[in-house]
N, C-alpha and C positions, 0 to 999 in steps of 0.2 A: 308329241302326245301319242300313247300308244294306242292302236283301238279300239275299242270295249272298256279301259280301262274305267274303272267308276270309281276312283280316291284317289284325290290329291290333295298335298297343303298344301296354304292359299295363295305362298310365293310360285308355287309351281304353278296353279291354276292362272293367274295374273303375268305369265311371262309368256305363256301359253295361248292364253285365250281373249286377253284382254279384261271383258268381265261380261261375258255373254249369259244373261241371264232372261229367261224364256218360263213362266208359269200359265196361268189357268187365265182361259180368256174363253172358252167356250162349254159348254156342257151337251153329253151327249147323251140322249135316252138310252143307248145302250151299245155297250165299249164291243164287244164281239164283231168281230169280221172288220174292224177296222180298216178302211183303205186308205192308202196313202195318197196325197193331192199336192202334185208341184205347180200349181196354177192355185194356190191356195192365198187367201190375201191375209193369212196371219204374219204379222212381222215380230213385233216384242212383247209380251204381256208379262205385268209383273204382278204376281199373287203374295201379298204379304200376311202371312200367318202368323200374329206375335202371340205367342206364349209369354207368359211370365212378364210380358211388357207393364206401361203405364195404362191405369183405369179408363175405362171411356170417359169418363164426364171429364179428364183428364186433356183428352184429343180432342175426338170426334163425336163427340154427346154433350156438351155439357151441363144441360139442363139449366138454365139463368133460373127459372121461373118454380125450379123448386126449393124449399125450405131448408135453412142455411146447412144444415149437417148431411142434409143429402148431398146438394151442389157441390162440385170443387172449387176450391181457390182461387182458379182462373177465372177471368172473366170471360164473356163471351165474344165473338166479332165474327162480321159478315163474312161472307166467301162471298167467289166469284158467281154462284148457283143462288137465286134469292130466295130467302127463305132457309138456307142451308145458313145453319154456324157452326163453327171449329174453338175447341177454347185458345185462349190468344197465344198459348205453345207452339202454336201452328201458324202463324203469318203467309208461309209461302205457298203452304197448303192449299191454305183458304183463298191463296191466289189464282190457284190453278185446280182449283175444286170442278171448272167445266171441262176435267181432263180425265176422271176417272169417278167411280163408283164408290158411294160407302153404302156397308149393307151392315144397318143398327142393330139387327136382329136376327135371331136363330130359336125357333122353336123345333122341339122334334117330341113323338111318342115314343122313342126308344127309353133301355135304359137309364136312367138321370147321373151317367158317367161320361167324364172327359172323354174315355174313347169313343164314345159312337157320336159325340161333339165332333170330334177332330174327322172322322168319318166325315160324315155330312159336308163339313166347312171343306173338305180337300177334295171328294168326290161325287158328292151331289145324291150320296145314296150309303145304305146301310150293309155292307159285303158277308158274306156268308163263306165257310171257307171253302164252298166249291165256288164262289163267285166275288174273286175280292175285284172291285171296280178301279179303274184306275185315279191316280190321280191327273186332275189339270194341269197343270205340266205337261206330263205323262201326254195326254189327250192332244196339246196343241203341239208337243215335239211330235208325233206322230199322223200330225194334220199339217204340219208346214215345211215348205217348199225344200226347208233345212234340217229336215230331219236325218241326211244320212252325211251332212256335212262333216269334219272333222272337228270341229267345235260343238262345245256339246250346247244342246238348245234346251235343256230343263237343270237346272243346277238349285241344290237346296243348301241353304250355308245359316249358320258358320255351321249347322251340323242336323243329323235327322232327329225328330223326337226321343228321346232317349226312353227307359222305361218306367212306367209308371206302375209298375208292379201288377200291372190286368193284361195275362194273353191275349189281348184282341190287337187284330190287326187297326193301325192307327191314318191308313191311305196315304202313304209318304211317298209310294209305290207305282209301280207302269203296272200291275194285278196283272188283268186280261191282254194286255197288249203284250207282253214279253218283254223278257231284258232286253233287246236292243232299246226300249221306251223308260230305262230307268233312269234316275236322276244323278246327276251324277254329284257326289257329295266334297262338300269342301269343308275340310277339316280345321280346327281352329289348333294353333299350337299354344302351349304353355300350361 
């Protein structure tokens, strides 16, 4: 692996690296002056951003208790968390629901566009183009112990937001931290 390289297909990346994948685990009031900590107790976070995926009431919502055309199709069923349900697409999920976070919701005063959406959910703030924030990823490659390893600790796959036709930056990005804190992308072939 070369270094600084920041593109590989995904056969390269998997021979290479195994499948080290490293996202947002922590939020920081403000990304400037970042310092690096090898006594830092971040090990793996995995920040899953689905675009274009399946509905919530689908997953991780599915609302039992509202009226048939709301609701989805799935039923609902307990998770490991009481009081939490997953529709039954998720079984294992739900089994290991005391293992991580779902966050239902997202309100913001900005814009009512997907970018400043996608803003918020990847960087916890709205970037200006003197101050684009970084993403998480971003945040924990440059807070853990492994950040200057030769395996890369923030990988975004199978590829970055692509465009939605609005110049605004969409926080895929290391912003303030610099390219050494970029993501490094894994390309999908075919």
């Amino acid at each position: 692996m070369q270094q600084g390289k920041t593109s590989f297909d995904r056969r390269e990346f998997l021979k290479h690296t195994a499948v080290t994948t490293a996202s947002a685990c922590t939020f920081l009031p403000e990304a400037k002056g970042i310092e690096r900590r090898n006594n830092s107790s971040i090990k793996n976070c995995i920040f899953l951003l689905l675009t274009g995926g399946p509905s919530q009431i689908d997953t991780f919502d599915p609302k039992p208790d509202a009226q048939a055309e709301i609701r989805g199709p799935f039923k609902a069923i307990s998770t490991k968390v009481p009081g939490t349900i997953f529709a039954e697409t998720l079984p294992l999920l739900a089994a290991r629901a005391d293992k991580f976070t779902v966050v239902r919701s997202l309100f913001h005063d900005e814009a009512p566009i997907h970018e400043t959406g996608l803003q918020l959910m990847q960087t916890g703030r709205i970037s200006t183009e003197q101050n684009r924030y970084p993403n998480y990823g971003s945040v924990c490659s440059a807070l853990s112990s492994h950040s200057f390893s030769p395996l890369p600790s923030f990988v975004v796959l199978p590829s970055k937001i692509g465009s939605t036709g609005v110049t605004m930056y969409q926080g895929q990005e290391a912003g303030l931290l610099g390219d050494h804190f970029q993501p490094v992308n894994i390309k999908s072939q075919g």
